[in-house]
N, C-alpha and C positions, 0 to 999 in steps of 0.2 A: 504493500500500500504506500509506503514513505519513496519508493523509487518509484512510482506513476504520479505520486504526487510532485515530484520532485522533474520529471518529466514534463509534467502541462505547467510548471511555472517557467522552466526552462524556455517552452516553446512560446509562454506567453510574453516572456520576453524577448527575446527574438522575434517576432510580432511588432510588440511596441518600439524596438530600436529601428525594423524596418518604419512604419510609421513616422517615425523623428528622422529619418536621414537620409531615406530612401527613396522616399514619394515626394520629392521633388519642395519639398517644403510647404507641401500645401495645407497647412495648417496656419502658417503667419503668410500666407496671399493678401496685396495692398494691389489698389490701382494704379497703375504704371500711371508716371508723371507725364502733364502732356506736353507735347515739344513746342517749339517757337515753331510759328503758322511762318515759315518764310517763301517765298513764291518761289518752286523750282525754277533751274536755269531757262526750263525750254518752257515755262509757262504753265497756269496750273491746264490739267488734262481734266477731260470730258468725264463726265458719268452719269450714272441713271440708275436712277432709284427702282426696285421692282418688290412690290408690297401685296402677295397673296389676301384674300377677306372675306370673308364669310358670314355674314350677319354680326357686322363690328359697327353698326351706324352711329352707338353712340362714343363709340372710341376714335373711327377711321379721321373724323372733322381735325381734330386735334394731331393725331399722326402727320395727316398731311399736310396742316401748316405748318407743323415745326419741320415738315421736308425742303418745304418750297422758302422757308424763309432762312433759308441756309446762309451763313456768310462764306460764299466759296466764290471764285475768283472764275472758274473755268465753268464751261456748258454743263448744266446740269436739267437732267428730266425725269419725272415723278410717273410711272405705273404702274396702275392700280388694276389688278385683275379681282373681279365680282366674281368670287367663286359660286356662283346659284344662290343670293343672298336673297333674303324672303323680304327685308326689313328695311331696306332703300339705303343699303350702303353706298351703293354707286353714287346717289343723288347728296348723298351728304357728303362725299370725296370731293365732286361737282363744285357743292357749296362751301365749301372752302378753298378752293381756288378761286372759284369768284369773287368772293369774302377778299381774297389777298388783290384783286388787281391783276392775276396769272394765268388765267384759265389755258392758256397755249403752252403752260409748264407741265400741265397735266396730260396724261393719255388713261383712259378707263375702257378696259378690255372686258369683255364678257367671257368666261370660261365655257370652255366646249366640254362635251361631258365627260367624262371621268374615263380611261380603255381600264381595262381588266391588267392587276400587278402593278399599276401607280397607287401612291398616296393620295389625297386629295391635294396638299397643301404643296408637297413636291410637284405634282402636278400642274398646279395653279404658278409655280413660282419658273418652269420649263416655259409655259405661257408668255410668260410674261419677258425673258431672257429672248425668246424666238421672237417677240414683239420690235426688242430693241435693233434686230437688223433689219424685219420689215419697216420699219418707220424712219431705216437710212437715220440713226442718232450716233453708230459707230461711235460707241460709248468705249474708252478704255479702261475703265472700273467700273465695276456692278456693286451697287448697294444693294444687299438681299436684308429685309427688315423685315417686321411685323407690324399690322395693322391697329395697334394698341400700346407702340410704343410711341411718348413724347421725347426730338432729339434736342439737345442742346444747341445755339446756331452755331458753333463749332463743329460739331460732331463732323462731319464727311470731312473738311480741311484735315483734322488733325488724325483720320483714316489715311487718307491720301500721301499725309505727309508723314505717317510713320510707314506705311507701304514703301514709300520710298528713299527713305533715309535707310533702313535696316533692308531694305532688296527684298522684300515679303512677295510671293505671290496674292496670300492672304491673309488679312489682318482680323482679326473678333474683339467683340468686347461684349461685355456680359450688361445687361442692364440693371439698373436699379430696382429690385423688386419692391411692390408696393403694399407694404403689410396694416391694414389696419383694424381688422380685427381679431378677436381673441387665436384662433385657430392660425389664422396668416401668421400671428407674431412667433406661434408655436410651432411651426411646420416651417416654415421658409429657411431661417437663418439653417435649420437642421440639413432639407435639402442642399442648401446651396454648400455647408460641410461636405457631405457625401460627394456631392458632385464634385469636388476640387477632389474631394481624395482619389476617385473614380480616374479624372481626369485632370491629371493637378496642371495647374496653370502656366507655372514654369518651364514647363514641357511642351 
């Protein structure tokens, strides 16, 4: 009994020093500091937003002004694929580009239905990339987002300009989750642990 015991604390720690030094440190993960916005040599490059949605009407409004009100220096274009929305997401994407003064910054696609072995949402976001060369925008960055996030007006500059200061093909950043009630406050921050561990940040 004293040598099996003696064995799971063994292993238990071995466990825990992997956890401390091994998983990439993802237990003290901070948000990376953001860089000086300075305009590339050859000028800031094109991009285009492409924002899947599905019965988001009372979120999409908000999404898509903090897209369009971007501070980015280079061509940038906003769409919105209506994954089969019941609830007039499309119209309320609409009205907030109108709302801004922008409506020609916008494109609002309708999703075609769903083939057999897609996701919906991969789906919807395939859409919307095949959009970007039918509509000749020859976009050289894809912004792939959610229809329920609000961006900071920095947010794509300082995408762009760590893409291309560190040579990224691809940059991520996690969002701010938004917790406010009893259950969000107790579930989220838990999530977001596991997830770093799963897939630590570092890495």
């Amino acid at each position: 009994m004293t040598t099996i015991l003696f064995a799971v604390s063994c292993l238990s720690l071995v466990i825990w020093l992997v956890l401390l030094f091994g998983r990439g440190g993802f237990w003290r993960s901070r948000p990376a500091a953001p860089l000086p916005l300075v305009e590339p040599a050859a000028g800031w490059p094109s991009a285009c937003a492409v924002v899947p949605a599905r019965n988001e009407a009372d979120a999409i409004g908000e999404a898509v002004a903090s897209l369009l009100q971007q501070n980015y220096g280079g061509d940038f274009h906003v769409i919105v694929i209506d994954d089969h929305s019941t609830d007039g997401t499309a119209e309320a994407a609409r009205a907030a580009a109108l709302a801004l003064h922008c409506p020609e910054k916008l494109t609002v696609i309708s999703a075609k239905p769903l083939p057999a072995g897609w996701s919906g949402k991969v789906w919807a976001q395939s859409q919307g990339i095949e959009a970007v060369r039918t509509l000749g925008l020859d976009a050289d960055y894809l912004l792939l987002t959610d229809a329920d996030i609000g961006h900071p007006p920095d947010a794509l500059a300082q995408l762009v300009v760590r893409a291309q200061a560190e040579k990224r093909d691809l940059v991520s950043l996690m969002v701010r989750l938004r917790c406010d009630s009893f259950w969000e406050k107790a579930l989220i921050p838990a999530f977001v642990f596991f997830f770093a561990k799963l897939y630590p940040f570092a890495w």
